[in-house]
VEXSE-956691 format. One record per residue: residue in one letter; z, y, x of N, C-alpha, C in turn. Coordinates in steps of 0.2 Angstrom, whole numbers, plus 5000, padded with zeros to 4 digits. Layout:
VEXSE-956691
a/Z/Y/X/Z/Y/X/Z/Y/X
...
***
This chain:
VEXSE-956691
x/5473/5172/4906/5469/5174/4912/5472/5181/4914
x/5476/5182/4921/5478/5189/4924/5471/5194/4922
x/5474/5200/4925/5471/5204/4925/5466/5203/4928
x/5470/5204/4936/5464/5201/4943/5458/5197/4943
x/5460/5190/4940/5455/5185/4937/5450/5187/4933
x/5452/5192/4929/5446/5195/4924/5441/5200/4928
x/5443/5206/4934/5442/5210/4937/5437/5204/4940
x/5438/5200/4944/5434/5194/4948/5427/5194/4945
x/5431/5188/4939/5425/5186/4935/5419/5193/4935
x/5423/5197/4932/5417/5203/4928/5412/5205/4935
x/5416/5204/4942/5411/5206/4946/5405/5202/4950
x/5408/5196/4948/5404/5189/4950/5400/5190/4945
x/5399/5191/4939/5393/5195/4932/5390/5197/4936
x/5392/5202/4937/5387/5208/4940/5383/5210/4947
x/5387/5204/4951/5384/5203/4956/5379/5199/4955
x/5378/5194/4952/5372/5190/4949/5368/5193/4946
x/5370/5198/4940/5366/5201/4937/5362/5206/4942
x/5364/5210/4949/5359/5212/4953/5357/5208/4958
x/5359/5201/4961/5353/5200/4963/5347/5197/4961
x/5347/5196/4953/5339/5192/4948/5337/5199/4949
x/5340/5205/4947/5335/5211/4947/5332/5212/4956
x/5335/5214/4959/5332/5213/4966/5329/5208/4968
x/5326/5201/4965/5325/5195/4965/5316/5198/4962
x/5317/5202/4954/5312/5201/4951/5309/5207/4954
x/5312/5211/4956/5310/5219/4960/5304/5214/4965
x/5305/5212/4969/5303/5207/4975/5297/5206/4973
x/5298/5200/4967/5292/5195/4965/5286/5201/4962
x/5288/5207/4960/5284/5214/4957/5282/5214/4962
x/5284/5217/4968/5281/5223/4975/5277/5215/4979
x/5277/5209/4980/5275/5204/4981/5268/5204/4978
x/5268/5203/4970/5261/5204/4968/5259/5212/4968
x/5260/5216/4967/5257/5220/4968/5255/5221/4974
x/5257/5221/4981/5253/5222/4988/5247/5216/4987
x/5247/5209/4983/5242/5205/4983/5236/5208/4980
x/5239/5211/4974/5233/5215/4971/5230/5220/4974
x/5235/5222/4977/5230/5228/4981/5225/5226/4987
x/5229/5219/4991/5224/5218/4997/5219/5215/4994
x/5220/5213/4988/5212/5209/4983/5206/5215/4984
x/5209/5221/4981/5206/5227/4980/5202/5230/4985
x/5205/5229/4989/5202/5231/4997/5195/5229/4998
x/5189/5232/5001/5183/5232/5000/5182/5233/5010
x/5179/5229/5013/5178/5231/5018/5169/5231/5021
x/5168/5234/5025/5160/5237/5026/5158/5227/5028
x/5161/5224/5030/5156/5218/5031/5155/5214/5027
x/5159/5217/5020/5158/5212/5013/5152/5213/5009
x/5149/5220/5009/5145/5224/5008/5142/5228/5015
x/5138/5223/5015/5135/5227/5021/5127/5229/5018
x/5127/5236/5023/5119/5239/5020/5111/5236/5024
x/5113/5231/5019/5105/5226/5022/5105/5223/5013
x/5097/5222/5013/5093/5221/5006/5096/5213/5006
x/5094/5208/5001/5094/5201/5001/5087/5201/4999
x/5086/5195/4999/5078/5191/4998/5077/5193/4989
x/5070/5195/4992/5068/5197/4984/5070/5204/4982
x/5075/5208/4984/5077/5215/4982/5073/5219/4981
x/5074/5223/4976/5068/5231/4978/5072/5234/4982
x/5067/5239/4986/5067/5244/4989/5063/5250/4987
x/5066/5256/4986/5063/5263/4988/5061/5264/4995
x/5061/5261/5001/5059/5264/5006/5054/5264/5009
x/5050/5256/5004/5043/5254/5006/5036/5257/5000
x/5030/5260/4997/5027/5259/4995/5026/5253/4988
x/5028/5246/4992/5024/5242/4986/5032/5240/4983
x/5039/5244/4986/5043/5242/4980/5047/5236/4982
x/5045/5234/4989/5047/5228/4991/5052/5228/4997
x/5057/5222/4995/5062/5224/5004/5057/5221/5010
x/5056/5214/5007/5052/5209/5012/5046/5209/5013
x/5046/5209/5021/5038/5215/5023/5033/5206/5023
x/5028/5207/5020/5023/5200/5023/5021/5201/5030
x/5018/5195/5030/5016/5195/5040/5009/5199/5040
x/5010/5201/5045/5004/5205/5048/4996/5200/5046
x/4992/5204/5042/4985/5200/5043/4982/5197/5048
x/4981/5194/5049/4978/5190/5053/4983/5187/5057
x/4988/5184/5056/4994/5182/5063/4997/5176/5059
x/5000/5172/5061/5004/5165/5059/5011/5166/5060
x/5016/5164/5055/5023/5164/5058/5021/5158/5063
x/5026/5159/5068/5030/5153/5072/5031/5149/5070
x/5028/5142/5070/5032/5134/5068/5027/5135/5060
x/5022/5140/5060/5018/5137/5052/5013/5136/5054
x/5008/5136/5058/5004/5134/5061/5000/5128/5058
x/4993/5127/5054/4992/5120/5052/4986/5120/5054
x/4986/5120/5060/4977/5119/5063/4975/5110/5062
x/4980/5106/5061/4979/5099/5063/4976/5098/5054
x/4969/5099/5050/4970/5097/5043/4971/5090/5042
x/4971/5086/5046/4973/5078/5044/4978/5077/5042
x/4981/5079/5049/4990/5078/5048/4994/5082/5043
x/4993/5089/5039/4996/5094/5036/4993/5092/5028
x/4986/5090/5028/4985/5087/5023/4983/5080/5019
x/4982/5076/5023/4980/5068/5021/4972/5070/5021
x/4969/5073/5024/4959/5073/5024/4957/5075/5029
x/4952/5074/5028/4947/5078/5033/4943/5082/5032
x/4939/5084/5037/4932/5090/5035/4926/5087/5031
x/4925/5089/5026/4918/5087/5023/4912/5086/5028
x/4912/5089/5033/4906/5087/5037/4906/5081/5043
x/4914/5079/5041/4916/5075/5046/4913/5068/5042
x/4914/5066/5035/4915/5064/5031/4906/5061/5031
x/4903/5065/5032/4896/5065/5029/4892/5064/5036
x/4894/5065/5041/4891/5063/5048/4895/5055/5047
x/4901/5053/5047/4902/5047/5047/4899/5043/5043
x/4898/5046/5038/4893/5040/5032/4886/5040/5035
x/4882/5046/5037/4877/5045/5039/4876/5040/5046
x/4882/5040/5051/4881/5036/5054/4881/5029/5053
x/4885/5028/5047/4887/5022/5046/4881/5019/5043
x/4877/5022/5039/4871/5019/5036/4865/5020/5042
x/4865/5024/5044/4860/5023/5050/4860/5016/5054
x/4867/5014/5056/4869/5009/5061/4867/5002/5056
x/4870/5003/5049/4868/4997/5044/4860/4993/5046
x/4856/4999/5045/4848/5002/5042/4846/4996/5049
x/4849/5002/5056/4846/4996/5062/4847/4987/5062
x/4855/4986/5062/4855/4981/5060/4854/4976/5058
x/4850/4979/5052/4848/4974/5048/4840/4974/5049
x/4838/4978/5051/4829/4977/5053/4829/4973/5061
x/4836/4973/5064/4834/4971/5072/4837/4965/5070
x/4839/4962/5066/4842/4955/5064/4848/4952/5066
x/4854/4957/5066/4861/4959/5069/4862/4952/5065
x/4867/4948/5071/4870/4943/5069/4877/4943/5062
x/4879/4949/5061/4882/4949/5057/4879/4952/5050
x/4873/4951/5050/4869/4953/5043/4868/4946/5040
x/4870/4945/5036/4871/4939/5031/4861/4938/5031
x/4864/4931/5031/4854/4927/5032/4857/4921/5031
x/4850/4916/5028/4850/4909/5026/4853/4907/5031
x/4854/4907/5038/4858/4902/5044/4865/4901/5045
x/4868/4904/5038/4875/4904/5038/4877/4910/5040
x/4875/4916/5043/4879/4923/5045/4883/4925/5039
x/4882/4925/5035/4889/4926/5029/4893/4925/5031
x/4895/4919/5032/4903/4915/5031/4906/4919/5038
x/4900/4920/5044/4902/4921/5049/4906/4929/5047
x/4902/4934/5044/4905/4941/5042/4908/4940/5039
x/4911/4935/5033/4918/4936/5030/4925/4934/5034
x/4922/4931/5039/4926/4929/5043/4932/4932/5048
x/4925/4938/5050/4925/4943/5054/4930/4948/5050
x/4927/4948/5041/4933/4954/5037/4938/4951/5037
x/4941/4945/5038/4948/4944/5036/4950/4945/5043
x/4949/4942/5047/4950/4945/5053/4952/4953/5054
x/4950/4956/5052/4950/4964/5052/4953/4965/5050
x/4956/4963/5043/4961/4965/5036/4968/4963/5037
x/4968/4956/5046/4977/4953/5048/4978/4958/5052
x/4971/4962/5058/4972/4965/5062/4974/4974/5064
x/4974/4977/5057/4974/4983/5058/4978/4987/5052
x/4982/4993/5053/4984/4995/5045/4979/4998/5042
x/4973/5001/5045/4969/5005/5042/4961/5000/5039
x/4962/4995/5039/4959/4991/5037/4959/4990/5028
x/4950/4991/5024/4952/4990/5019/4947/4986/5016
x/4948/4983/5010/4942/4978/5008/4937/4980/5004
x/4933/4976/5002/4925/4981/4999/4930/4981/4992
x/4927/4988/4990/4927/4989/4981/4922/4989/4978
x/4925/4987/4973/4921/4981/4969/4917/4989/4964
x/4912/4988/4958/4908/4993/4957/4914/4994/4949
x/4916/4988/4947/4924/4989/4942/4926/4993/4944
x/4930/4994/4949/4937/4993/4950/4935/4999/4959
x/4936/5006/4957/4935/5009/4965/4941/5011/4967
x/4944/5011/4973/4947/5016/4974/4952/5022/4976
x/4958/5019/4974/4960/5030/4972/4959/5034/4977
x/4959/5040/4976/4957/5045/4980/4951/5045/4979
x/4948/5049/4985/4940/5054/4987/4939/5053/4993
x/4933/5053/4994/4929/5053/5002/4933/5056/5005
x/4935/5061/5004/4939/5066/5010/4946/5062/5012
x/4950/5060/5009/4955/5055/5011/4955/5053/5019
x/4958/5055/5023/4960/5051/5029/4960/5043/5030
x/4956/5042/5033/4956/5032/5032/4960/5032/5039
x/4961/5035/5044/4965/5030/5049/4972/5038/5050
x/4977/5035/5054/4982/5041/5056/4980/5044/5058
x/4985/5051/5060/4983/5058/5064/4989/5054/5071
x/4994/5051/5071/4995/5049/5078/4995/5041/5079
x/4997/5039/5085/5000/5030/5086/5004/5028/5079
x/5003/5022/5077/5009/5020/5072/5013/5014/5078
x/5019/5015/5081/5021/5013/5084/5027/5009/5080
x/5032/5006/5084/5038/5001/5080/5042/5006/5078
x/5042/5012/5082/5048/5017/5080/5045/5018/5073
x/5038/5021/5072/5036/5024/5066/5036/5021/5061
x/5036/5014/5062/5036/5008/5057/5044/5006/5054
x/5049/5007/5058/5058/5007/5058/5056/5015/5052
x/5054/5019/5054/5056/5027/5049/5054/5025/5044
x/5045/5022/5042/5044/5023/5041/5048/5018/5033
x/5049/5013/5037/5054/5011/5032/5060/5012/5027
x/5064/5016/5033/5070/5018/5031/5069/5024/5027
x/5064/5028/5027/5062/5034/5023/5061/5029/5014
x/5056/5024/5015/5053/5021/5010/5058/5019/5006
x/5066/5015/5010/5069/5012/5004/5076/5020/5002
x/5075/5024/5006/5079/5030/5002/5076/5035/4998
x/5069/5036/5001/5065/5040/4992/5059/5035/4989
x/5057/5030/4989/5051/5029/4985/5056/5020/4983
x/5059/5016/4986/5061/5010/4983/5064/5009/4975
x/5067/5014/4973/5072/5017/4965/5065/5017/4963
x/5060/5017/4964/5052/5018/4959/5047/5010/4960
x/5046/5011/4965/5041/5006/4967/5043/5001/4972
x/5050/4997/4970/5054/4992/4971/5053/4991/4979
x/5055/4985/4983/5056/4985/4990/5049/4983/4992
x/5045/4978/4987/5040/4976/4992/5034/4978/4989
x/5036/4985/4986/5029/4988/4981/5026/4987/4975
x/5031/4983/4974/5029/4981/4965/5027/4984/4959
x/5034/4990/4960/5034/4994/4956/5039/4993/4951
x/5045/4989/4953/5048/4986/4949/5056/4989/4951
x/5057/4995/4954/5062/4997/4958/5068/4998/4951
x/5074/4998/4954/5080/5001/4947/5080/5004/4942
x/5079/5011/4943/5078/5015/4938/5071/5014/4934
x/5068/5008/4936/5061/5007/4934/5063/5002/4928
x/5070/4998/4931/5072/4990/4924/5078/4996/4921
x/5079/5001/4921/5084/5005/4919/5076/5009/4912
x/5073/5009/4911/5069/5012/4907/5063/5017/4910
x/5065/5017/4917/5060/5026/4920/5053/5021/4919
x/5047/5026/4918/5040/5024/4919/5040/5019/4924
x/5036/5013/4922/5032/5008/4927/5028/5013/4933
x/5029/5012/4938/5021/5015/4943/5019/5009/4943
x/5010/5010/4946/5008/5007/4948/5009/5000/4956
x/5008/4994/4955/5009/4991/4961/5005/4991/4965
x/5007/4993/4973/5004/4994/4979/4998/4989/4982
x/5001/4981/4976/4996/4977/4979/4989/4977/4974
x/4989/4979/4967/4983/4982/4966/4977/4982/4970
x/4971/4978/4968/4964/4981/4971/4963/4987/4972
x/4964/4992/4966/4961/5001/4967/4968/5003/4974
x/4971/5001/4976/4977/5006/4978/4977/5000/4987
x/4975/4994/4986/4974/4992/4993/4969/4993/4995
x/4965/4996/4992/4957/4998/4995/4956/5005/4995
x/4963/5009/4994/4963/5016/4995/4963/5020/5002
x/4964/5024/5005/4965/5027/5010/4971/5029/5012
x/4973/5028/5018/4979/5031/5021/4981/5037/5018
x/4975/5042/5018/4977/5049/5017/4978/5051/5011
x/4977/5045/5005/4978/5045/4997/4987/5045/4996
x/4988/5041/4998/4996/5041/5000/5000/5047/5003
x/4998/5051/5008/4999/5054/5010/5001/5062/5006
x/4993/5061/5001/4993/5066/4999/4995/5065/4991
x/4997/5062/4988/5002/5057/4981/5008/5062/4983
x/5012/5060/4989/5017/5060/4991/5019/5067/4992
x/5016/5072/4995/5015/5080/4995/5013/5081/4990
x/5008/5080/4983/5007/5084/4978/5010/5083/4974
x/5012/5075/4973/5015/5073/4967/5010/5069/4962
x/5012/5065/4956/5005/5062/4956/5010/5058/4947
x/5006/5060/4942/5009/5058/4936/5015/5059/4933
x/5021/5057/4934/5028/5055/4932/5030/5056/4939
x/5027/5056/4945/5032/5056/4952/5031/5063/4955
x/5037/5065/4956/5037/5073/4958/5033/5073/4967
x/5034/5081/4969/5030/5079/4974/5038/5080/4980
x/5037/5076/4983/5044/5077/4987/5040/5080/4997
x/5035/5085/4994/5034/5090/5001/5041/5093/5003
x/5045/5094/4999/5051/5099/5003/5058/5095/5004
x/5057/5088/5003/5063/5083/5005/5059/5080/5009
x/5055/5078/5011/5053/5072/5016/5045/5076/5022
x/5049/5077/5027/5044/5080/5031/5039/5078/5032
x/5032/5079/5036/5024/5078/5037/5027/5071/5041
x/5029/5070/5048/5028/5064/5051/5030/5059/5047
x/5036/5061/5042/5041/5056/5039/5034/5051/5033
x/5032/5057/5029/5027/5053/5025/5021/5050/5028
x/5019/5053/5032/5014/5046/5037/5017/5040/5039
x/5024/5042/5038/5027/5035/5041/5028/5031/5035
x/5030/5033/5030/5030/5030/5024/5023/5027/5022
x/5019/5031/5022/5012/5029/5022/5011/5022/5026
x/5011/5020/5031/5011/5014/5037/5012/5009/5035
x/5020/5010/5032/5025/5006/5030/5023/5003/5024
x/5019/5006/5020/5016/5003/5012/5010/4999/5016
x/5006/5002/5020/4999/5000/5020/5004/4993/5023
x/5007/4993/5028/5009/4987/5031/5012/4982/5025
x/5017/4983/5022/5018/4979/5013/5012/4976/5010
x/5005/4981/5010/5000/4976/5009/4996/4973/5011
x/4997/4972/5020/4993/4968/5024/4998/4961/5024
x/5005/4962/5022/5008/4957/5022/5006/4953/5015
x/5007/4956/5012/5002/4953/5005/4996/4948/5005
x/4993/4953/5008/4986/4951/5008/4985/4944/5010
x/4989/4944/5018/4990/4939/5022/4993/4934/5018
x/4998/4935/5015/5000/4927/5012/4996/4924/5004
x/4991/4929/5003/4986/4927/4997/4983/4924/5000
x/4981/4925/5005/4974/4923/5012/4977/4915/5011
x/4985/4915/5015/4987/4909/5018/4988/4902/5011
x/4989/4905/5007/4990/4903/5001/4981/4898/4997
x/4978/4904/4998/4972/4900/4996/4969/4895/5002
x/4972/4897/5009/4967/4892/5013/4971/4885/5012
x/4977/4888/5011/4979/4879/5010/4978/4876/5004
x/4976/4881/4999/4975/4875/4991/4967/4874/4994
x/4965/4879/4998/4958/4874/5000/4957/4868/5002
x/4963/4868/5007/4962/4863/5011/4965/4856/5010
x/4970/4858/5004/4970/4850/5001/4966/4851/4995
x/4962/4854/4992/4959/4852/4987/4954/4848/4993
x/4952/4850/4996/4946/4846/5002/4951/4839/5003
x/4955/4840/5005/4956/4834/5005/4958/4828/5001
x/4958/4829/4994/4960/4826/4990/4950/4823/4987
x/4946/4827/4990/4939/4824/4987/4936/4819/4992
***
């Protein structure tokens, strides 16, 4: 190799050897500007306002979040409706309706009301009247028996706080099979997946104590929670659970109605086979 050749070579060396340095110079002054813009604090990342729950020195009791003014409602908390917000009614609502209800009995039966059961047959006619009652309405319930009362309390809402219309009846279904069907299966059995997956059995919807319960027992199951079942108040709003609510009662009118249908026919060929 000439001289020339070798002067070459050695400069091709070293012009490589400084562009990796100027290469690594780069990749340095690169992460360092990153670390610095990281570094950088600006007034809207930290801004001077408390978060929820914070102490304060500025207030007395030590607190950033001021309560509402005594006597005043926030906007949108409003709960003057107790039916609707709660599943009941007023105690004195309660105790006027029962007194009515036995007073009108009392008369009935001293003025000789057709549907007061008597040797002329008026029974068959009154029981007639109840099933009648028990196809026609969702807030219909049947006598409980002195076994078997019940769930809930007098104060329980027996009928809604509004219409149950077709839409309410669509919600309240669609609510029904994405929070309560995994527990208490499609038509209320109590049979739902995580039910044959091991979770606790609930009770079934067509039960005597639970079809002879009140609308507002449901209502309020479903807001408190009730055994093994959480309360789902802050997943499923107020209209949503009345709608749920409708949607059950209606599951066991439908019940009811093909028990009904089912006994009239074994009636009707056992009669006719005599």
């Amino acid at each position: 190799m000439s001289k020339s050749e070798r002067q070459k070579a050695v400069g091709s060396r070293q012009k490589a050897a400084g562009d990796d340095v100027r290469a690594v110079l780069c990749y340095l002054l690169l992460s360092a500007f990153c670390l610095l813009l990281s570094g950088c604090r600006q007034d809207m990342q930290d801004q001077p306002r408390y978060e929820a729950y914070e102490s304060s020195t500025f207030f007395k009791d030590g607190l950033s979040s001021r309560s509402p003014v005594e006597g005043t409602v926030p906007r949108g908390y409003l709960r003057a409706d107790r039916q609707l917000f709660t599943g009941q009614i007023a105690n004195s609502n309660n105790q006027a309706r029962g007194a009515t209800t036995t007073n009108a009995n009392t008369q009935a039966g001293t003025s000789g009301n057709a549907n007061t059961p008597s040797s002329s047959g008026s029974a068959g006619a009154q029981s007639n009247g109840n099933n009648a009652g028990a196809q026609g309405g969702l807030t219909t319930r049947t006598q409980a028996t002195s076994s078997q009362q019940p769930a809930g309390d007098a104060n329980d809402a027996e009928d809604f706080p509004f219409p149950v219309t077709q839409e309410v009846m669509e919600r309240g279904r669609e609510r029904f099979e994405i929070f309560c069907a995994m527990c208490h299966g499609f038509t209320g059995e109590g049979d739902g997946m995580i039910v044959r997956r091991g979770y606790r059995k609930p009770p079934s919807y067509h039960e005597p104590r639970l079809q002879q319960a009140r609308v507002g027992y449901f209502f309020r199951v479903m807001t408190e929670g009730f055994g093994a079942m959480p309360s789902y108040r802050s997943q499923v709003p107020v209209q949503d659970r009345w709608a749920i609510a409708a949607y059950i009662r209606a599951l066991q009118l439908s019940r009811m109605n093909q028990t009904q249908g089912t006994t009239t026919t074994a009636n009707a060929e056992s009669g006719g086979h005599k």
